[in-house]
C-alpha positions as CSV (number, residue, x, y, z in Angstrom):
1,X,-18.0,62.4,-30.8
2,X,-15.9,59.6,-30.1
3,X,-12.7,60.6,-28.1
4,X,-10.0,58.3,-27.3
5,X,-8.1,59.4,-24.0
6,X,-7.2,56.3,-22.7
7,X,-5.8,53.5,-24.9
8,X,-7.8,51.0,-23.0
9,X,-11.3,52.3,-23.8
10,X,-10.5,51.5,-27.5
11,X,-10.9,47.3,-28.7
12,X,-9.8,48.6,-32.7
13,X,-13.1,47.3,-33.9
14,X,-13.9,50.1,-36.2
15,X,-17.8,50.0,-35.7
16,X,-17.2,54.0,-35.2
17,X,-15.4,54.4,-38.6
18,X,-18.3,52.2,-40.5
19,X,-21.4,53.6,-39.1
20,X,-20.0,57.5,-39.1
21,X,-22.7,58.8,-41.6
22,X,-20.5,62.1,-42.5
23,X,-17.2,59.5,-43.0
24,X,-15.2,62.0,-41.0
25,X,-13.6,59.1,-38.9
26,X,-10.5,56.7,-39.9
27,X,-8.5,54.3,-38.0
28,X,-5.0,55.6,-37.7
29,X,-2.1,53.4,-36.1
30,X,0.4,54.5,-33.0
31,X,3.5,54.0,-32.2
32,X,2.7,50.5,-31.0
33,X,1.0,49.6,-34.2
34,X,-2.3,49.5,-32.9
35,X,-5.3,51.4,-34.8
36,X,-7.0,54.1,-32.8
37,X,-10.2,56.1,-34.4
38,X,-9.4,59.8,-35.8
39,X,-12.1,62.1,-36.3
40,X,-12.3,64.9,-38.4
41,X,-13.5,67.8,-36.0
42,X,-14.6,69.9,-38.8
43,X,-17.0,67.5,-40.8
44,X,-18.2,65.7,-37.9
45,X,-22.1,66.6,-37.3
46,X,-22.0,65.6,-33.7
47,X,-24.5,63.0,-34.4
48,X,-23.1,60.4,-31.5
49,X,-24.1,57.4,-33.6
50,X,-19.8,57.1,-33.4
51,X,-20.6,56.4,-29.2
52,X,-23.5,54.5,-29.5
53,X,-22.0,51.7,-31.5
54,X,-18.6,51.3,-29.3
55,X,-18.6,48.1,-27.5
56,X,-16.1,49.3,-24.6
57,X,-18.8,52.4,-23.8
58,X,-21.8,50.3,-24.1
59,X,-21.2,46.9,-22.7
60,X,-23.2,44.0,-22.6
61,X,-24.0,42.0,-19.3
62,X,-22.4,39.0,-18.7
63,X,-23.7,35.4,-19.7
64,X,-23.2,31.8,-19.7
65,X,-23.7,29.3,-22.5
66,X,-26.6,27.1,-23.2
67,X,-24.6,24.5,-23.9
68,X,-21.1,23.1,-24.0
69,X,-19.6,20.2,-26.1
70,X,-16.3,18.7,-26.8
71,X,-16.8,17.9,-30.9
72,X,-14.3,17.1,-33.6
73,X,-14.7,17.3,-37.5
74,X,-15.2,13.7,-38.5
75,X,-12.9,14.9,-42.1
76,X,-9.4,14.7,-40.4
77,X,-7.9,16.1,-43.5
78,X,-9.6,19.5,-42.6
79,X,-9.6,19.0,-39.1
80,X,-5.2,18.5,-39.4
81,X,-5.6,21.8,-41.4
82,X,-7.6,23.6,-38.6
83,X,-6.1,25.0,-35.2
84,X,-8.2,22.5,-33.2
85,X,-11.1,20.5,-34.2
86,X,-12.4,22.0,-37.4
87,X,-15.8,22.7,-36.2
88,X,-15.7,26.4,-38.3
89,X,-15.6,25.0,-41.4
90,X,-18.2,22.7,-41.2
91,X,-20.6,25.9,-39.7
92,X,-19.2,27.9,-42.7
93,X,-19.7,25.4,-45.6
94,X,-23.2,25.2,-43.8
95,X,-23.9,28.9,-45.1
96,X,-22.6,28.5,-47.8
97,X,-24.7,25.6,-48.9
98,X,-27.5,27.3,-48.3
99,X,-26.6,30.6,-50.7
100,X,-25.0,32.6,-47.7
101,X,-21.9,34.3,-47.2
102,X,-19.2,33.6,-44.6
103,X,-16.6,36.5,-43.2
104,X,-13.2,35.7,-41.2
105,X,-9.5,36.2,-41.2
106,X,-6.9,36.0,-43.4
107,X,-3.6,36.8,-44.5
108,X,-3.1,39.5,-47.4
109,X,-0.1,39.4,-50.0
110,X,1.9,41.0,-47.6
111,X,1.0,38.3,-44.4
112,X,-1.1,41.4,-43.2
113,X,-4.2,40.0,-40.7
114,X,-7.2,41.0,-42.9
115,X,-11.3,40.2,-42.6
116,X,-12.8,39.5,-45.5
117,X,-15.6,37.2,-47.1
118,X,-16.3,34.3,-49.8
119,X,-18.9,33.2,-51.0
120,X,-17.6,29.7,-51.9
121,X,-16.4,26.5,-50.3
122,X,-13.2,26.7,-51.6
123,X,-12.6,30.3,-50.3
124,X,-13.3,29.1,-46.6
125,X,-10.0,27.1,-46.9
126,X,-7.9,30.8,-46.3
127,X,-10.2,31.6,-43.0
128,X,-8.9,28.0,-41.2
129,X,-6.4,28.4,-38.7
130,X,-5.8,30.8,-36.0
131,X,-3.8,34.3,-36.5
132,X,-2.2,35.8,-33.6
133,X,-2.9,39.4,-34.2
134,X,-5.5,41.9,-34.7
135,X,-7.5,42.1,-37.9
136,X,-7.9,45.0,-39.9
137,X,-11.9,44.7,-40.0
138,X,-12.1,47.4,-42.7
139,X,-15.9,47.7,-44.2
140,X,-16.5,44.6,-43.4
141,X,-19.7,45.1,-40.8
142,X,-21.0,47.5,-43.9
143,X,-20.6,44.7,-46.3
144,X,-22.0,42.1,-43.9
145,X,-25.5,44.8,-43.4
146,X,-25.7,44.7,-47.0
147,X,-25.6,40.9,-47.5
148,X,-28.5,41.0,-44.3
149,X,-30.3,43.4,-46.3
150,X,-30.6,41.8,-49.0
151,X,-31.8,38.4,-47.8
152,X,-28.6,36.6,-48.2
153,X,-27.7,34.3,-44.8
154,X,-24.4,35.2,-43.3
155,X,-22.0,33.9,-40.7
156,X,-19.6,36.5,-38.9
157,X,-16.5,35.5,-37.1
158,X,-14.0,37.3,-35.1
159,X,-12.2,38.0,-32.2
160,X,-14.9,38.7,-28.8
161,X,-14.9,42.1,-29.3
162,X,-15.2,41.9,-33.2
163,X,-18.6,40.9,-33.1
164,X,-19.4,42.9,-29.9
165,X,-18.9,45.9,-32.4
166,X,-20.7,44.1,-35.3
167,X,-23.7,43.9,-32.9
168,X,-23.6,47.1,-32.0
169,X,-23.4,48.3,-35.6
170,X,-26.3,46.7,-36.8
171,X,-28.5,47.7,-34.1
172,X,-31.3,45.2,-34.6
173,X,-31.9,41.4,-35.0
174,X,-31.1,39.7,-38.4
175,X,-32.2,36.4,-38.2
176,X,-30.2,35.4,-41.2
177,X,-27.3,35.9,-38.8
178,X,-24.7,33.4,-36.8
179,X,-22.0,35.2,-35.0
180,X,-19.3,32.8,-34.2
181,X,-16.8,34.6,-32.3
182,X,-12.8,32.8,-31.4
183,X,-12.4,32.8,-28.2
184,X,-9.5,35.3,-27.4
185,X,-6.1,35.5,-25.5
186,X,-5.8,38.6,-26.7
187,X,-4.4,40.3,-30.0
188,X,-0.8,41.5,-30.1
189,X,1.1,44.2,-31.8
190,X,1.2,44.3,-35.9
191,X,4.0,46.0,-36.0
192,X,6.0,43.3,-33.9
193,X,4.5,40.7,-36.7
194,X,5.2,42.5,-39.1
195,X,8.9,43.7,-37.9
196,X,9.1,39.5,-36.6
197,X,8.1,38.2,-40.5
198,X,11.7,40.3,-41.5
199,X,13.2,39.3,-38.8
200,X,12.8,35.8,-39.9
201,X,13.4,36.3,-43.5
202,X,16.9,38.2,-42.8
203,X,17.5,35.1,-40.0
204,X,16.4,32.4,-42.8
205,X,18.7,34.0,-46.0
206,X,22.1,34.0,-43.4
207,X,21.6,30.5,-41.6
208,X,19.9,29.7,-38.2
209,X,22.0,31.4,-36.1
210,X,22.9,35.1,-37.5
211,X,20.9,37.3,-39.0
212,X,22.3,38.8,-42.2
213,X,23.3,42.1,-42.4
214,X,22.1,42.4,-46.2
215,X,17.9,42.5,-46.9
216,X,19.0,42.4,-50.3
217,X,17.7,38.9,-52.3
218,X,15.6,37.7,-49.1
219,X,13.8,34.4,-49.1
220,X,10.0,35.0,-50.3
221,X,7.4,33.7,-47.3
222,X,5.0,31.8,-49.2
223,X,3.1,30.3,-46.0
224,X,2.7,31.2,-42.2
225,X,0.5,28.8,-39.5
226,X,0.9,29.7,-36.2
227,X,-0.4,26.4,-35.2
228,X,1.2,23.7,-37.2
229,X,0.5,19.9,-36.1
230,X,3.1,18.5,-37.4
231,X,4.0,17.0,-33.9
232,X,0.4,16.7,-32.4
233,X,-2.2,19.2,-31.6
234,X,-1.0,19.8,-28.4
235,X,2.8,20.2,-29.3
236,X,1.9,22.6,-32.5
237,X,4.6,24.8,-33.5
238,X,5.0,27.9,-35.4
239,X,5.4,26.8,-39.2
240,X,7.2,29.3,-41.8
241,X,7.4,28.2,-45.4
242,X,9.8,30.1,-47.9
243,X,11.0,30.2,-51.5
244,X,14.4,31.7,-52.8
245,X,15.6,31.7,-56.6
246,X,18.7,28.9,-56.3
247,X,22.3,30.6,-56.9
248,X,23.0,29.6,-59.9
249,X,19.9,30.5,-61.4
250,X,19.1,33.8,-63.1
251,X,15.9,32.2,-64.4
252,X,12.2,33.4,-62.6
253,X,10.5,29.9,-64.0
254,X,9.2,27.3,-61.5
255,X,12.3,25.2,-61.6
256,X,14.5,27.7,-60.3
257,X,12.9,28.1,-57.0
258,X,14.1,25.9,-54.1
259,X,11.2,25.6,-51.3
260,X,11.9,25.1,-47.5
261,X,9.9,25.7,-44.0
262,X,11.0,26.1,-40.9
263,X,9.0,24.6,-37.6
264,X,9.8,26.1,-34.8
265,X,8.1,24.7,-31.4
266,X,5.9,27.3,-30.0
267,X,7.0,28.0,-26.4
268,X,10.8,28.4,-28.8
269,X,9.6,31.1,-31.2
270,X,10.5,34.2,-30.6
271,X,7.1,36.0,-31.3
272,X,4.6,33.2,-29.3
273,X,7.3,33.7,-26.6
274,X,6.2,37.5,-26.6
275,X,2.5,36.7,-26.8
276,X,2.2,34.2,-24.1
277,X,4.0,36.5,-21.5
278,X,1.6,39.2,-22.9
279,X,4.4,42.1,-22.9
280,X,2.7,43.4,-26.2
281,X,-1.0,42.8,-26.5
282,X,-3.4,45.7,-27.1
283,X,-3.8,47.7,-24.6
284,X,-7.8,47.1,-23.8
285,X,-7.2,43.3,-23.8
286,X,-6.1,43.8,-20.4
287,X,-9.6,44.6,-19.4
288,X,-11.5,43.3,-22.3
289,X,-15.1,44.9,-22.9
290,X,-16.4,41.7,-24.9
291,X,-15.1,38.6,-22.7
292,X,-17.5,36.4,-20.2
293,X,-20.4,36.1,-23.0
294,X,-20.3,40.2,-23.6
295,X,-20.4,39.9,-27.1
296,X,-23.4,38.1,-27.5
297,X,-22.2,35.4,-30.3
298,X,-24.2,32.3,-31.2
299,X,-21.6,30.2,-30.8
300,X,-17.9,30.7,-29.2
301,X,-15.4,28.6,-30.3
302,X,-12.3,27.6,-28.7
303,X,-9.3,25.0,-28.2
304,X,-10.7,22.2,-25.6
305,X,-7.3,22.0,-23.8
306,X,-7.3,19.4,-21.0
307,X,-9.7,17.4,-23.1
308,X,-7.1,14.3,-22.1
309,X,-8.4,14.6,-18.6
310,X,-12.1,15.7,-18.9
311,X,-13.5,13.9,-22.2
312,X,-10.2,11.2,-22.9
313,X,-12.1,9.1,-25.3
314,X,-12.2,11.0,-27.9
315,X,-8.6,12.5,-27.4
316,X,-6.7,11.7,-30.6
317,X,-4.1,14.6,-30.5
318,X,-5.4,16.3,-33.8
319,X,-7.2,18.7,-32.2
320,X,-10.4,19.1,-30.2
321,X,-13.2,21.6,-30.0
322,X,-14.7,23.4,-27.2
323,X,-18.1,24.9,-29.0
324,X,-20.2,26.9,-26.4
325,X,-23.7,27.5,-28.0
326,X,-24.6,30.9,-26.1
327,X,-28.0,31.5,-28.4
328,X,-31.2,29.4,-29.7
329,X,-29.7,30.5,-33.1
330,X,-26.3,29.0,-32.3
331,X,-27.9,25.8,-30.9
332,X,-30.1,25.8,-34.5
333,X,-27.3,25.7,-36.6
334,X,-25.1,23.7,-34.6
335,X,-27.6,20.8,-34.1
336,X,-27.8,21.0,-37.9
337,X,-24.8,19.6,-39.0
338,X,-25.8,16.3,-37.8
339,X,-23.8,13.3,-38.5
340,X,-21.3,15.3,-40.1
341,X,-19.4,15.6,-36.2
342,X,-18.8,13.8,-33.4
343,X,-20.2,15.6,-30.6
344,X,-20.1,15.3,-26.8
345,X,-21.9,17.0,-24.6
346,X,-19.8,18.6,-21.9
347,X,-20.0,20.9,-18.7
348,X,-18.9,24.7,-18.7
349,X,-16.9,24.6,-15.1
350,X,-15.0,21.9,-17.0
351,X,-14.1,23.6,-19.8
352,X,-13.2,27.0,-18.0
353,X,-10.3,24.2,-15.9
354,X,-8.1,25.1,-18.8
355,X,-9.6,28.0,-20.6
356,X,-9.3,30.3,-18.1
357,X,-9.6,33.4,-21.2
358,X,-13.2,32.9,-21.5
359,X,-13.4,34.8,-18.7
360,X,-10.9,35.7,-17.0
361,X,-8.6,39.2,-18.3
362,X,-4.8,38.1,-18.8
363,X,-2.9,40.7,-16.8
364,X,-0.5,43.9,-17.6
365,X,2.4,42.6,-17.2
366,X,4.6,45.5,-15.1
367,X,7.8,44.9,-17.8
368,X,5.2,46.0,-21.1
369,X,6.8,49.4,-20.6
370,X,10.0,48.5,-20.6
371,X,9.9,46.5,-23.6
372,X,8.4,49.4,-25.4
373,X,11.2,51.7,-24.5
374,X,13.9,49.0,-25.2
375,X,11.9,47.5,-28.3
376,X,12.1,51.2,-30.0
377,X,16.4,50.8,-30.0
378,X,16.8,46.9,-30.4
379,X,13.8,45.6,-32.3
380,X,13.1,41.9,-32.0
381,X,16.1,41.0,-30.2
382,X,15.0,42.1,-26.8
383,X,12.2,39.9,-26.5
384,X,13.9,36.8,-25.5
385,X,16.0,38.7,-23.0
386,X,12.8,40.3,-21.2
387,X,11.1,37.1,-21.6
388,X,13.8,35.1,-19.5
389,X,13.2,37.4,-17.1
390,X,9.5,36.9,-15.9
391,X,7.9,34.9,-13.7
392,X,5.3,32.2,-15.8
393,X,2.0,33.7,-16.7
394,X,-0.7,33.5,-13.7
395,X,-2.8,31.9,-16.1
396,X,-0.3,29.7,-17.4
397,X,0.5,28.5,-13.5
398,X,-3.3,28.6,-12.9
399,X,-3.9,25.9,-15.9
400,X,-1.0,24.1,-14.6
401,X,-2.5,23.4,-11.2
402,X,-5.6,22.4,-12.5
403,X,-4.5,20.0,-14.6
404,X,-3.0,18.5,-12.0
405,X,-5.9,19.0,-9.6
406,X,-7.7,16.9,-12.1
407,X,-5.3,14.0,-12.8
408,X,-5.4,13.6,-9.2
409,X,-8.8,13.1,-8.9
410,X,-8.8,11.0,-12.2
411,X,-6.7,8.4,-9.7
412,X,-8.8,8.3,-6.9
């Protein structure tokens, strides 16, 4: 039976709920707003299928890629529209070509982080784009057996540990199967996203400075991208769209509507702040089971940052990709889409310069307690304010230093 005694032996990925034959065990949330398995004492069977799918208890070894390139979507239209160089997309519309079906990440009505699948081209458009926070998976490794099963090609995507758990799940081989896993940071709080997205709202309805003490006739959020590129891939900022009824209309038609967005730089926002000093990422991303090639994915996909140093002739400032291709499987479908890219080949110590989060753990940070205690009485507001007071992330500093170890060397 799966019991959860320490926060950090639990990545949320739900592979316990979906394989539990007796459906005794759900996914409850604490008071952090992370989801943590509950299990029904009296209709579990003590089968231990729950322990022998969780990625934290059975961890993989280590590994390195096969490969490593620097490659960019030749279609800048989708590439302008992805968080770096558009390289999912073209692997997705791949499967689908070819009758399959492709799972991600999206947001629900609500701006909720959900996994889900399409079958369609036009249905990959809502997986593009990152989303800093953790999924709800739901039954989406069940859903993804049953498409195996029956014969149907499918690509999974997902957070490091996501497919760490999807691997463990199916327990065997499918080689109908690409993994592509998004190479992770690590996954903050939903309930600060979701107590942030009314934050915003209230902040929006009463003018950029105040919030407004009413939540009465809020601005509706009809788009959210976390990395828009507005000013450059490597200046993106946080990008909320709204739309409020006008004040002197009573009318719902489509003419009554005004439509505005906000860009906000992403080192300014109030949320990224939070994330990129770490004070409220899941607990087990502190020591993450999946990271260093645990997971096992055919391909890892991640931002190329530093490209302007390592690979500069194809720097364009719409975004690059850093595609590892860990498996033969990965390097099979990746070879396939031809033309269709432009592709470098690169080196892995290279890439690792500025992406230390492959694998390296980002670290507790000693004030996470103390914004729990102080976010419980003041909400959003104290995030700035505990913010100001750290030190810059040791990964942040260690990029830094590379960056310039390497435009040093550049001169020489």
């Amino acid at each position: 039976m799966i019991d959860i005694t320490n926060k950090k032996d639990c990545c949320g990925c739900s592979a316990c709920v979906q394989i539990c034959p007796k459906q005794c065990i759900s996914m409850s949330a604490d008071s952090e707003g992370f989801a943590y398995p509950r299990v029904s004492k009296e209709s579990c069977i003590d089968c231990g299928l729950c322990e022998k799918v969780c990625p934290v208890i059975n961890q993989n070894e280590p590994g390195k890629p096969l490969f490593v390139y620097a490659a960019k979507n030749n279609d800048d239209d989708i590439r302008l529209q992805s968080s770096s160089g558009g390289i999912f997309t073209m692997l997705a519309e791949q499967i689908i070509s070819e009758g399959g079906v492709v799972f991600g990440v999206r947001f629900d009505v609500d701006w909720n982080v959900v996994h889900d699948y399409t079958e369609t081209k036009e249905g990959i458009a809502a997986f593009r784009g990152s989303k800093y926070v953790q999924s709800v998976i739901g039954d989406s490794y069940r859903k993804a057996k049953e498409f195996l099963l029956g014969g149907r090609k499918v690509l999974f995507s997902g957070t490091p540990c996501q497919i760490a758990g999807l691997k463990k799940f199916l327990r065997k081989d499918f080689i109908n199967l690409l993994t592509v896993e998004v190479v992770c940071h690590g996954v903050p709080s939903p309930k600060v996203w979701h107590d942030y997205l009314e934050y915003r709202r209230a902040s929006h309805a009463a003018g950029k400075n105040t919030v407004s003490s009413s939540l009465n006739d809020l601005p509706v959020i009809t788009g959210v991208s976390f990395r828009d590129k507005s000013n450059g891939w490597k200046k993106f900022g946080f990008k909320i769209s709204y739309a409020a009824l006008k004040a002197a209309e009573n009318s719902v038609s489509e003419s009554a509507y005004v439509y505005n967005c906000e860009v906000t730089p992403f080192n300014e926002d109030v949320f990224m702040k939070g994330f990129l000093k770490d004070i409220y990422l899941r607990p087990s991303c502190y020591s993450c089971a999946a990271r260093q090639g645990k997971s096992k994915a055919d391909i890892s996909i991640a931002d190329y940052w530093g490209i302007q140093n390592v690979h500069p002739e194809i720097d364009d400032n719409k975004g690059i990709c850093l595609v590892m291709v860990n498996t033969d499987n990965g390097g099979k479908h990746y070879d396939s889409l031809g033309t269709s890219l432009l592709s470098k080949i690169s080196e892995f110590d290279k890439a690792l310069l500025c992406n230390p989060c492959i694998v390296t753990n980002v670290k507790e940070p000693k004030q996470r307690e103390l914004f729990w205690n102080r976010y419980s009485q003041e909400g959003i507001a104290c995030i700035d304010d505990i913010c100001a007071s750290m030190k810059p992330s040791p990964v942040l500093v260690f990029a830094r230093r590379i960056v310039r170890k390497i435009k040093s060397i550049i001169k020489l």
